[in-house]
C-alpha positions in Angstrom: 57.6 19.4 10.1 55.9 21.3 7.2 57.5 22.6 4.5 55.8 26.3 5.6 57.8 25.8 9.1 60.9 24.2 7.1 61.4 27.5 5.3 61.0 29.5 8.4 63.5 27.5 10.6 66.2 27.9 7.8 66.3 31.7 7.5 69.6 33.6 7.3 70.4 36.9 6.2 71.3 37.4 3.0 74.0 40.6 2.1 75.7 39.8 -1.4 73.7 39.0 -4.3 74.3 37.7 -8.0 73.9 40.0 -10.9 70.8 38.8 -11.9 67.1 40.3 -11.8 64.0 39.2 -10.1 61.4 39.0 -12.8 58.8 41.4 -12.5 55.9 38.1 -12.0 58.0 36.8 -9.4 58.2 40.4 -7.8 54.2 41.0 -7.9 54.0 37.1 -6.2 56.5 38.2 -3.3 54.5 41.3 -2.7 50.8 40.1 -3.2 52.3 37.5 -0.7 53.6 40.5 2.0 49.9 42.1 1.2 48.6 38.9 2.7 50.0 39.6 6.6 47.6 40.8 9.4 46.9 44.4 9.9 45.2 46.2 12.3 41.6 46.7 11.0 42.6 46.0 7.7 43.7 49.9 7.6 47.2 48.3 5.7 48.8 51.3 7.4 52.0 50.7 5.0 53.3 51.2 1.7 56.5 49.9 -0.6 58.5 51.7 -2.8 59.9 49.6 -5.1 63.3 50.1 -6.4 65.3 48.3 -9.6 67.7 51.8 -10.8 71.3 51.6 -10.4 70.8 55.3 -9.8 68.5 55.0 -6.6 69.9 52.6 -5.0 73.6 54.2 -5.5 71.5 57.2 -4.0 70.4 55.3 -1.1 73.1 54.0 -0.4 75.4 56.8 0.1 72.7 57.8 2.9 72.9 54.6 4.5 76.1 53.0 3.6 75.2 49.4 3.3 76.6 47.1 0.3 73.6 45.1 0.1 71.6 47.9 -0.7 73.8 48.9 -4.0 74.1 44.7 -4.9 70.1 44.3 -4.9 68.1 43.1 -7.4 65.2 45.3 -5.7 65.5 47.2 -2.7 61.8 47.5 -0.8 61.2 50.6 1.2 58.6 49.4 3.6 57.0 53.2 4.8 54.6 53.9 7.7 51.7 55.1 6.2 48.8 57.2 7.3 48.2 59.3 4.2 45.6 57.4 3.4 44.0 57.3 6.2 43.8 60.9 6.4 41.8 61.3 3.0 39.8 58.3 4.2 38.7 60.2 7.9 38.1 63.6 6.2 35.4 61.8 4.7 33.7 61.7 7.7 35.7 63.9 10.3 36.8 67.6 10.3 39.8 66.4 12.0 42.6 64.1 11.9 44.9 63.2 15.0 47.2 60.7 13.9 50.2 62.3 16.4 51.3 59.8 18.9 52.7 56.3 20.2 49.3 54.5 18.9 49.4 56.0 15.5 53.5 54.4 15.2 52.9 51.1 16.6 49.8 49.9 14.1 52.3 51.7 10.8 55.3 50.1 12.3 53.5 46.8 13.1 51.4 46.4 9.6 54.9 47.5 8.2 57.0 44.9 10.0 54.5 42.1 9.3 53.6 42.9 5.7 57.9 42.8 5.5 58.4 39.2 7.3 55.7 37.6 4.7 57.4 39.4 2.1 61.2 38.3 3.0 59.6 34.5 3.0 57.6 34.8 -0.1 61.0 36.1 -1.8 63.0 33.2 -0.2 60.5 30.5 -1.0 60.9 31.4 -4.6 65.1 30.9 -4.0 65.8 34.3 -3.6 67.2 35.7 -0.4 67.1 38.8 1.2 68.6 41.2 4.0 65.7 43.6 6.6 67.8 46.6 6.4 66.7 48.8 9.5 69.4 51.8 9.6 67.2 53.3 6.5 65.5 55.3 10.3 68.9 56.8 11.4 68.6 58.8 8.0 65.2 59.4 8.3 64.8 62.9 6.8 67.0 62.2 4.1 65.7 58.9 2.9 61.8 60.6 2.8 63.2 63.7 1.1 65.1 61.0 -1.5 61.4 59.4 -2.1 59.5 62.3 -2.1 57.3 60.6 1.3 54.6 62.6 2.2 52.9 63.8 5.5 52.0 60.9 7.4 54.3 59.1 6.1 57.7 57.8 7.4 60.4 55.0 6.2 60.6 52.0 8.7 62.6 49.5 7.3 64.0 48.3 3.7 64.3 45.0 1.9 67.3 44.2 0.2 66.2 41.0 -2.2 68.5 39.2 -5.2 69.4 35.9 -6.5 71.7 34.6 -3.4 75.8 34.8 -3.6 76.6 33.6 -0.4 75.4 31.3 2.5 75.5 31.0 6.3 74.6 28.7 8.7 71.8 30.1 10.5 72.0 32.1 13.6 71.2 30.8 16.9 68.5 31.9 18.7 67.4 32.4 22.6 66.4 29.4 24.3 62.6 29.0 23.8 62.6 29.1 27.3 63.8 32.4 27.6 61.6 34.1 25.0 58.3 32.4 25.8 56.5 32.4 29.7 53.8 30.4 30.8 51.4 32.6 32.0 53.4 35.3 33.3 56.3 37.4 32.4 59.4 35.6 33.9 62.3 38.4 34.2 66.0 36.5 33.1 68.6 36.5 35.5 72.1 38.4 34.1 73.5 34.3 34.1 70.8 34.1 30.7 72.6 37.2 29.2 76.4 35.7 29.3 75.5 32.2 28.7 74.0 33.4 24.9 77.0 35.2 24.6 79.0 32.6 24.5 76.5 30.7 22.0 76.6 33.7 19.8 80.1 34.0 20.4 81.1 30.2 19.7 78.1 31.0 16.2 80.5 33.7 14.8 84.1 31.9 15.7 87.1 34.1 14.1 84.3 36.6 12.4 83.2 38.1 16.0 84.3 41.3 16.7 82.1 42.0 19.6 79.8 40.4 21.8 76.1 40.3 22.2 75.8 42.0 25.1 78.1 44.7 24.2 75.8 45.4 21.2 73.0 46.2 22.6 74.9 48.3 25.0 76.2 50.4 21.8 72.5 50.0 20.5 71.1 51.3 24.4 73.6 52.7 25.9 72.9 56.0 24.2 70.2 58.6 23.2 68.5 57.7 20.0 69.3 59.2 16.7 67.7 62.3 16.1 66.8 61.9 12.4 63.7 59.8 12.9 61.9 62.4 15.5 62.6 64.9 13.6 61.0 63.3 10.5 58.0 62.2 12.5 57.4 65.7 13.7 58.1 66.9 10.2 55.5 64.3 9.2 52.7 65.8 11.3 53.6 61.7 13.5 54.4 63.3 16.8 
């Protein structure tokens, strides 16, 4: 096993952090590593706000009340971002139609894999590091807080900081279940109870809730509002 997949395999999230900075060369190392991802036609249809203030991420927070947010060293805001490519196709178009599923799936995509490089650039350097995805259920107000312009939209955030606590890592889906030869293999409801009890037997006295009923809180609903809104707002949809 490579060190590469060592690093990989050991990934945990990380919520509580020391009080202690990331120096700004290790910074530009984690994200000139997250610029290194794939992107759809090299477009690098993303962009990262960087935040070290007290002030912001107090700000932030408030929005989207999670402590790892107010504990970082940095907090990332990684943004959909086709901004850019608007000045870029007026240069040869008269028009721009960015509106629709296609434009959101290559920001959200170049986003998430720019993010995943970035997380395991920070946590090869010792650092660790939480995806914070809720920043979307306060969509309006997080792109009003950082002044995000049209065609632009906030997808996820980084929380990153010198590690104060540790878990074992989470248990995944049997490969099995996750990866089909050939064809797409649908899981019978036997699959769903069986994890769980994995995830269940994972999170011991600590569980409140099970898997299952989580994504049932997560599905079992209609979707926030906040982020439509902001897309439309956006000139996304």
């Amino acid at each position: 096993m490579t060190e590469t997949i060592k690093l990989m395999k050991a990934h945990t999230s990380v919520r509580r952090f020391k009080e202690q900075e990331i120096p700004q060369a290790d910074l530009d190392e984690i994200l000139t590593a997250g610029q290194m991802a794939s992107s759809w036609k090299n477009f690098q249809s993303y962009s990262v706000i960087l935040v070290r203030s007290q002030e912001k991420k107090d700000a932030l927070y408030e929005l989207v009340p999670q402590e790892a947010i107010r504990q970082s060293a940095a907090f990332l805001l990684f943004v959909g971002d086709l901004n850019r490519a608007e000045k870029g196709a007026r240069l040869h178009a008269d028009s721009f139609q960015p509106q629709g599923v296609e434009g959101l799936l290559i920001t959200s995509v170049d986003a998430a894999l720019a993010g995943q490089n970035t997380l395991l650039a920070a946590e090869s350097l010792g650092y660790g590091g939480v995806i914070i995805g809720l920043v979307r259920y306060k969509s309006e107000e997080v792109a009003a807080l950082f002044n995000l312009s049209d065609y632009t939209y906030p997808v996820f955030g980084i929380a990153l900081g010198v590690p104060n606590q540790q878990h074992e890592v989470k248990p995944r889906l049997p490969l099995n279940q996750v990866v089909f030869e050939e064809e797409y293999q649908e899981q019978p409801v036997e699959a769903i109870l069986d994890y769980d009890k994995v995830q269940a037997d994972y999170a011991g006295a600590r569980a409140t809730t099970s898997w299952s009923r989580r994504l049932a809180e997560q599905f079992g609903q209609a979707e926030p509002s906040s982020t439509r809104k902001n897309l439309e707002q956006k000139k996304l949809l």
